[in-house]
N, C-alpha and C positions, 0 to 999 in steps of 0.2 A: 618818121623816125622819132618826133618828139613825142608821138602819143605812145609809142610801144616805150621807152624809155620812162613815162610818165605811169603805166602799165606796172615796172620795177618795183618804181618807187610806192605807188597803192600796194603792194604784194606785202612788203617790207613793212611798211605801217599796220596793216590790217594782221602782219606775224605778232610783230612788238604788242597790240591789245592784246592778244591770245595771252602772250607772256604776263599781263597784268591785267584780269578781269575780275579781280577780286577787287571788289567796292568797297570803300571807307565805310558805308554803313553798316556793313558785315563786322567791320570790326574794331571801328572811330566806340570811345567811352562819353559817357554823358551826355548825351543824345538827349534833346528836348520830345522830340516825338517817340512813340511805341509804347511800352506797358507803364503805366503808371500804380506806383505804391502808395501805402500809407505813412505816411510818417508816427515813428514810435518813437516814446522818449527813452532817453541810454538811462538804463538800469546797470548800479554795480553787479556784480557776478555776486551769485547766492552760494554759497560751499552746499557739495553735496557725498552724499556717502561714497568711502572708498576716496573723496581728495586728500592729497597731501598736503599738512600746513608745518612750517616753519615757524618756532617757537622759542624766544629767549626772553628771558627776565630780567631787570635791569634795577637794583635794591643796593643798600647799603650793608645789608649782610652779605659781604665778598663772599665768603664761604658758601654759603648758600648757592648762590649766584653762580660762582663756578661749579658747585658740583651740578647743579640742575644744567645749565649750559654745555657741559659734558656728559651729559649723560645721553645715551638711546634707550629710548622706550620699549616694550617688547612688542608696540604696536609702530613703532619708527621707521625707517625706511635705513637710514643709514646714511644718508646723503649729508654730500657739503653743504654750509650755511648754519652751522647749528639743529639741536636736535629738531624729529620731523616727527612730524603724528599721524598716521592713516585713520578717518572717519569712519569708525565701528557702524556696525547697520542697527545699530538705536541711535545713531546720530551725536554718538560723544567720540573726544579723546580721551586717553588713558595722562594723563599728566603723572610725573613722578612728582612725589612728595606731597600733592593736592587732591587725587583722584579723579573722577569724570568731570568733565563739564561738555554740555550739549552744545553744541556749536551749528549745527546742519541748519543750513535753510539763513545762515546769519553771513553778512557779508564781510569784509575782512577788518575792518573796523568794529561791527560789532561783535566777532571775534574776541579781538583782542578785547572790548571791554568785560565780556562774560567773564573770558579766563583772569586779567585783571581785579574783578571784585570776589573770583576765589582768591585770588593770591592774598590780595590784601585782607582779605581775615586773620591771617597769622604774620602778614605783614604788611604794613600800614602802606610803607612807601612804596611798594613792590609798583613796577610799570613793566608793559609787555610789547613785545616788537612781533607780531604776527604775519606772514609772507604764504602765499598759495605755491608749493613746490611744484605741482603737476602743472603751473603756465605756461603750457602750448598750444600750437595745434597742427595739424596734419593736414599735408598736399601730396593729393594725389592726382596723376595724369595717365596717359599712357604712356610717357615717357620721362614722367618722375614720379618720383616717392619719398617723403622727407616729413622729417619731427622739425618744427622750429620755436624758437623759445618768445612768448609775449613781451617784450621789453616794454611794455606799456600795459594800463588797464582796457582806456576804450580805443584795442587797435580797430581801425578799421578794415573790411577787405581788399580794398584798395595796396595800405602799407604791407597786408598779408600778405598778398601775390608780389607786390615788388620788392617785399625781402626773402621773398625764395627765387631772384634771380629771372631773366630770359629765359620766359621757355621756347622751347624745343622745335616746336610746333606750331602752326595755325589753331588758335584756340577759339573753340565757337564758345563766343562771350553773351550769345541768346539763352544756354542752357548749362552755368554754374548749377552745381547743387553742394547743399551743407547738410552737413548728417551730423545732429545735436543729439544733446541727454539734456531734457526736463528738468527743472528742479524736481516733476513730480515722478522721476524715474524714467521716464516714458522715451525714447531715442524716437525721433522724429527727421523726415527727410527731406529739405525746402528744395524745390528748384527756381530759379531765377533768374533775368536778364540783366547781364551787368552791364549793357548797354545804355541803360535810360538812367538820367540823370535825376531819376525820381528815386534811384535807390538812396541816395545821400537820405539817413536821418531814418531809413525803413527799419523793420526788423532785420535787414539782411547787414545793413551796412557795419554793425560793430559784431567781431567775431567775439567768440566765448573761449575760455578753457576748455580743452578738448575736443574741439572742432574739427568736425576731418571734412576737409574741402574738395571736390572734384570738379575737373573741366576737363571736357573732353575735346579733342581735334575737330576743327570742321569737315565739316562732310568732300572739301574742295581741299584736303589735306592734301600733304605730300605725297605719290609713289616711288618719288625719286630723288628725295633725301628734303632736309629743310628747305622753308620756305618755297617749295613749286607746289603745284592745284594740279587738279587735272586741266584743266586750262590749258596749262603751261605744258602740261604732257601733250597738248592738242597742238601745240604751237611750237612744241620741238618735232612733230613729227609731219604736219601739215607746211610750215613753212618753208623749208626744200623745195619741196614738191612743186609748191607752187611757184618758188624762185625759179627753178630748172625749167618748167614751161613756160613761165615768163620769158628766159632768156630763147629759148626753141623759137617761141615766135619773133621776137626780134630780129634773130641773127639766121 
């Protein structure tokens, strides 16, 4: 009696792994073992044609000063924050009252010094407060989709994905990919293990402006809503069965 009892209880046990056979290694972060990166050093973000920048002047001429901070450019966007400038494809904005200045390929400090020492030709004190309007970037899954705003310069993708919330899903974190644009134009499409703790410091670890990020579902995803594998579908439908003849032989 004790062994057909003891019988049960193996049934029940051997049910519960089925319910949890998905390994931490599948899906634990910073893992010392697996794919190893390079480490790259963090570059500020370079402006590139078609970015948005934000644009105020800050001078003793009041007049001045408010009307240029009021004003939209016919290359502006229209957005809050003060007027905005779209990067022309020769690599300038259209500034009102100064005219072009080439900004592409310059990061947002040297920005503001270019535009800066147009300013100050016609005005000595003039200083400039320069801001990247288009700071985001994009998450995609199979079961999201979302813009979210950089609140930082070097986010990483680490704070990425955890300021777009819990996802959905079982995310196979072996086969991240990022889909960039070049400084040299060129849109390129990384894929990578965000499992190894070799990513810290790689190319991969600080997102860019305009990043559109995907992860997809593990292969051991759910058919029967969050959080179950097929595993789990094995072990909702396997574990009866085998309870029910367990008990047949005992009783």
């Amino acid at each position: 009696m004790k062994y057909k009892y003891f019988q049960i209880i193996t049934v029940i046990f051997f049910g519960i792994l089925l319910f949890s056979c998905m390994t931490a290694g599948k899906t634990n972060l910073l893992q010392k073992e697996g794919t190893h990166y390079t480490k790259f050093a963090y570059e500020d973000y370079r402006l590139q044609m078609n970015d948005i920048v934000f644009c105020n002047i800050l001078t003793s001429e009041t007049e001045l000063a408010n009307e240029f901070n009021g004003v939209v450019s016919t290359t502006a966007t229209g957005e809050s924050g003060g007027p905005s400038y779209r990067i022309l494809e020769n690599g300038c904005i259209l500034v009102p009252f100064f005219g072009e200045v080439k900004i592409e390929g310059c990061t947002i400090n040297e920005a503001e010094i270019r535009i800066r020492e147009k300013m100050q030709k016609s005005f000595p004190d003039a200083e400039v407060i320069v801001r990247l309007s288009n700071n985001s970037f994009f998450i995609y899954s199979s079961t999201k989709a979302g813009k979210y705003y950089m609140d930082k310069e070097n986010m990483t993708i680490f704070q990425a994905l955890a300021a777009t919330g819990a996802p959905d899903e079982i995310i196979d974190y072996s086969k991240v990919r990022i889909v960039r644009v070049e400084p040299d134009g060129r849109t390129v499409e990384k894929t990578f293990d965000l499992r190894a703790e070799s990513i810290i410091d790689s190319e991969f670890y600080y997102i860019k402006p305009n990043d559109v990020i995907y992860y997809k579902a593990s292969t051991a995803r759910s058919f029967f809503g969050k959080g179950s594998t097929i595993f789990s579908v094995l072990g909702i439908i396997t574990t009866p069965a085998l309870f029910f003849f367990a008990l047949k032989n005992t009783f």
